[in-house]
MARTORNU-476336 format. One line per field, with one value per residue (C-alpha): residue number from 1; residue in one letter; z, y, x. Coordinates in steps of 0.2 Angstrom, whole numbers, plus 5000, padded with zeros to 4 digits. Layout:
<nodes>
i [NUM  ...]
aa [A  ...]
z [Z  ...]
y [Y  ...]
x [X  ...]
</nodes>
This chain:
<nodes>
i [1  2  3  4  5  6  7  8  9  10  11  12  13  14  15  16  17  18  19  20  21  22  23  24  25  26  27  28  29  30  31  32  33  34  35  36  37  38  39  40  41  42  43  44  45  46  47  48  49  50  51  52  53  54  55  56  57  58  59  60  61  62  63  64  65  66  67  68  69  70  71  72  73  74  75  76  77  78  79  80  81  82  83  84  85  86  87  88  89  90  91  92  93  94  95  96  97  98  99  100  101  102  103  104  105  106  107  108  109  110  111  112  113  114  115  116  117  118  119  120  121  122  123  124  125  126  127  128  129  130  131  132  133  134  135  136  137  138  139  140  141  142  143  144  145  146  147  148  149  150  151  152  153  154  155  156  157  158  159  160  161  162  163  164  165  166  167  168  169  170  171  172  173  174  175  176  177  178  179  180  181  182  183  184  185  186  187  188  189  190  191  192  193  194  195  196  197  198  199  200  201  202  203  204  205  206  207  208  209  210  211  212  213  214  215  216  217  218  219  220  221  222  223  224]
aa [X  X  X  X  X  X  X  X  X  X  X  X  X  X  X  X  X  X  X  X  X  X  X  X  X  X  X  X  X  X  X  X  X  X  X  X  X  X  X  X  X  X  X  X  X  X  X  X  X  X  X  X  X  X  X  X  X  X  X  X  X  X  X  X  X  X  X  X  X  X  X  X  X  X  X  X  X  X  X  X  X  X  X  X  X  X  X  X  X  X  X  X  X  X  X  X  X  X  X  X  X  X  X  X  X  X  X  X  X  X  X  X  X  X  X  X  X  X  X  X  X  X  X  X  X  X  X  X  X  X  X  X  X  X  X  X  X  X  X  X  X  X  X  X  X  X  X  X  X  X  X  X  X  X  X  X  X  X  X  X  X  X  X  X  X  X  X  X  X  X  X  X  X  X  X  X  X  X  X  X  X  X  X  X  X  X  X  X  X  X  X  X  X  X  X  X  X  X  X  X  X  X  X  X  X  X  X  X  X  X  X  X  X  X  X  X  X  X  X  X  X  X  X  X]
z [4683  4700  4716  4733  4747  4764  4775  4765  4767  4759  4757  4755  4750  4753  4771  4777  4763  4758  4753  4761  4779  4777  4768  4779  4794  4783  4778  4796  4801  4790  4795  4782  4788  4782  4780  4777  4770  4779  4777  4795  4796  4794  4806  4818  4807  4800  4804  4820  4820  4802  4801  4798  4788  4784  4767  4754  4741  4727  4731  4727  4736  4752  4752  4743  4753  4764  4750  4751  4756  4752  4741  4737  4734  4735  4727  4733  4730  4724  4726  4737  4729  4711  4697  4680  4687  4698  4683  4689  4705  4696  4687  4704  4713  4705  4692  4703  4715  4705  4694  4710  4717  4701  4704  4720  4717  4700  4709  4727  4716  4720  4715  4712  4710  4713  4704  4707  4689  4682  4668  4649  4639  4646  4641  4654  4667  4654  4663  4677  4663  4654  4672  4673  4658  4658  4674  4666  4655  4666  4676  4657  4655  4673  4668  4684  4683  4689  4693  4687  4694  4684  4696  4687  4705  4722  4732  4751  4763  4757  4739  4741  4728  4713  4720  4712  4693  4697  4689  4675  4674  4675  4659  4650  4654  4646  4629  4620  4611  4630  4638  4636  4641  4656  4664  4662  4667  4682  4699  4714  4731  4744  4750  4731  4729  4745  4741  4726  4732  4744  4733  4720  4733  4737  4721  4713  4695  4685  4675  4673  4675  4673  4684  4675  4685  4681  4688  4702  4706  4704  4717  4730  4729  4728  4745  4752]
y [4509  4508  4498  4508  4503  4508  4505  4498  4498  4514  4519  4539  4547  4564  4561  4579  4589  4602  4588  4572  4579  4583  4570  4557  4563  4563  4544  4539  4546  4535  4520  4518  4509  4520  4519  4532  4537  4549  4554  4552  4572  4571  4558  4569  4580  4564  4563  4556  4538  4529  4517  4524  4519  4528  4528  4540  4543  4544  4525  4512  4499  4509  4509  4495  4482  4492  4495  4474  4473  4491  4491  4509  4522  4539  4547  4565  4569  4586  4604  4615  4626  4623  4639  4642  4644  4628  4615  4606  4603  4597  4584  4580  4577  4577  4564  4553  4550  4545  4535  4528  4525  4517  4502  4501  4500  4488  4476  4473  4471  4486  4488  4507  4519  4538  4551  4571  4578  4593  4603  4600  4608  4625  4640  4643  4628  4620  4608  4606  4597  4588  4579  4576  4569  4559  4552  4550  4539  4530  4523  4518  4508  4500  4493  4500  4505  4522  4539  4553  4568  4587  4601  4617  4627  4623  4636  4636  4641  4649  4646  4659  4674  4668  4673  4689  4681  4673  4687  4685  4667  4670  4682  4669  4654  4663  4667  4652  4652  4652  4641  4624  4629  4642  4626  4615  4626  4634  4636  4623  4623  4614  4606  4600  4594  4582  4577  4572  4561  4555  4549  4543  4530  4524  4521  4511  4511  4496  4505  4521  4537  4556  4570  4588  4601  4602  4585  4589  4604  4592  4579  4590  4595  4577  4576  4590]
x [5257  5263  5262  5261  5270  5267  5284  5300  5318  5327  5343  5348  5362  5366  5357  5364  5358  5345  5333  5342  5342  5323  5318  5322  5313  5297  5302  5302  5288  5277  5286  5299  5317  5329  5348  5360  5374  5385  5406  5413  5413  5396  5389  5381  5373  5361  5345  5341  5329  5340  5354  5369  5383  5400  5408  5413  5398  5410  5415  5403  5414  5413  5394  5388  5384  5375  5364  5360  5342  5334  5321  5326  5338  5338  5354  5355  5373  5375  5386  5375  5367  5371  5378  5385  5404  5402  5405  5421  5414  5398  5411  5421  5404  5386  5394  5404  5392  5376  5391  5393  5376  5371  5386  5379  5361  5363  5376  5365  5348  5338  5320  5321  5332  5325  5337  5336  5343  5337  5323  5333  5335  5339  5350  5359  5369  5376  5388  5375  5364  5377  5381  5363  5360  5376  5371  5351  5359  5370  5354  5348  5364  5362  5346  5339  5319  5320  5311  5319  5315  5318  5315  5323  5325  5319  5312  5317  5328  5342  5336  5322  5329  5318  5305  5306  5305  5289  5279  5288  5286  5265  5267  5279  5266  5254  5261  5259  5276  5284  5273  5279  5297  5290  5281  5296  5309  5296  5301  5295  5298  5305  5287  5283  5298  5299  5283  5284  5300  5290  5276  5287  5296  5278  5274  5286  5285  5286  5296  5306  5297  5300  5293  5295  5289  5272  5270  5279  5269  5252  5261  5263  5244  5239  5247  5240]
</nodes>
């Protein structure tokens, strides 16, 4: 069950992001008041329209009480565009900062806490998905009522070479030994994945929720 809302008060991190930095201008345009969260290096690359506040993202005492007040938040923290050789930064970033966005959100009273984690099990990103899955279980712990959201790979700007494996994704989804693992691990792109953000931060859950990718993928068309 969910509760849509139509404008609320939402807090973002990784405002300057792949999907922070256009997620935020779609929040405004439907009326939502939206704070966020920027280093000082960073300041003018934020969105234009949000509060903005300056902290370090891997500190929830820099941040925190900003957070006061938002219904929601957003924690898009991540290394830019994540591979198997990247695993200490994974450790050094991905981790802290939902670690941190969890103390923030469970100690200010936040309603819902949206996570970005990943499609598991998988072969390959190992470290990826034991950060994930570490910080999955982190917002278990918190007691926050959350939606999780596992996109495997997000199609967009700059993150376009997959695009060349999607025939062989439509064979593997149609072999029925495949097909479970060929949805879950399928690709999506940038526009399903924002609006499947989107949907999910106005429709709170009442309590926590995962979006694979199939669901993800029906989302965006319900938004169309």
């Amino acid at each position: 069950m969910t509760h849509p809302i139509v404008q609320q008060p939402v807090f973002v991190t990784g405002a300057t992001g792949y999907l922070g930095a256009r997620l935020i201008p779609l929040l405004l345009q439907r009326g939502h008041h939206v704070t966020a969260l920027a280093r000082e290096k960073s300041l003018k690359n934020v969105p234009a329209g949000c509060r903005v506040v300056t902290g370090n993202p891997l500190h929830a005492d820099t941040f925190a009480e900003s957070v006061r007040g938002c219904d929601t938040l957003v924690q898009l923290v991540g290394v830019p565009k994540p591979s198997p050789w990247k695993g200490a930064q994974f450790r050094a970033i991905d981790g802290p900062s939902a670690m941190a966005a969890v103390r923030a959100a469970a100690s200010t009273g936040v309603h819902h806490f949206v996570y970005v984690s990943v499609a598991h099990p998988a072969p390959i990103m190992h470290d990826y998905l034991v950060v994930r899955r570490e910080c999955e279980a982190a917002i278990a712990r918190a007691g926050l009522i959350a939606t999780i959201l596992r996109p495997w790979y997000i199609l967009g700007p700059g993150h376009w070479w997959p695009l060349a494996l999607k025939p062989v994704y439509r064979v593997l989804e149609r072999v029925p030994a495949t097909r479970e693992s060929a949805m879950r691990l399928g690709l999506v792109t940038i526009r399903e994945m924002l609006a499947a953000l989107l949907w999910s931060i106005e429709h709170p859950p009442v309590k926590t929720r995962l979006i694979e990718v199939p669901e993800i993928r029906r989302l965006a068309r319900s938004e169309t």
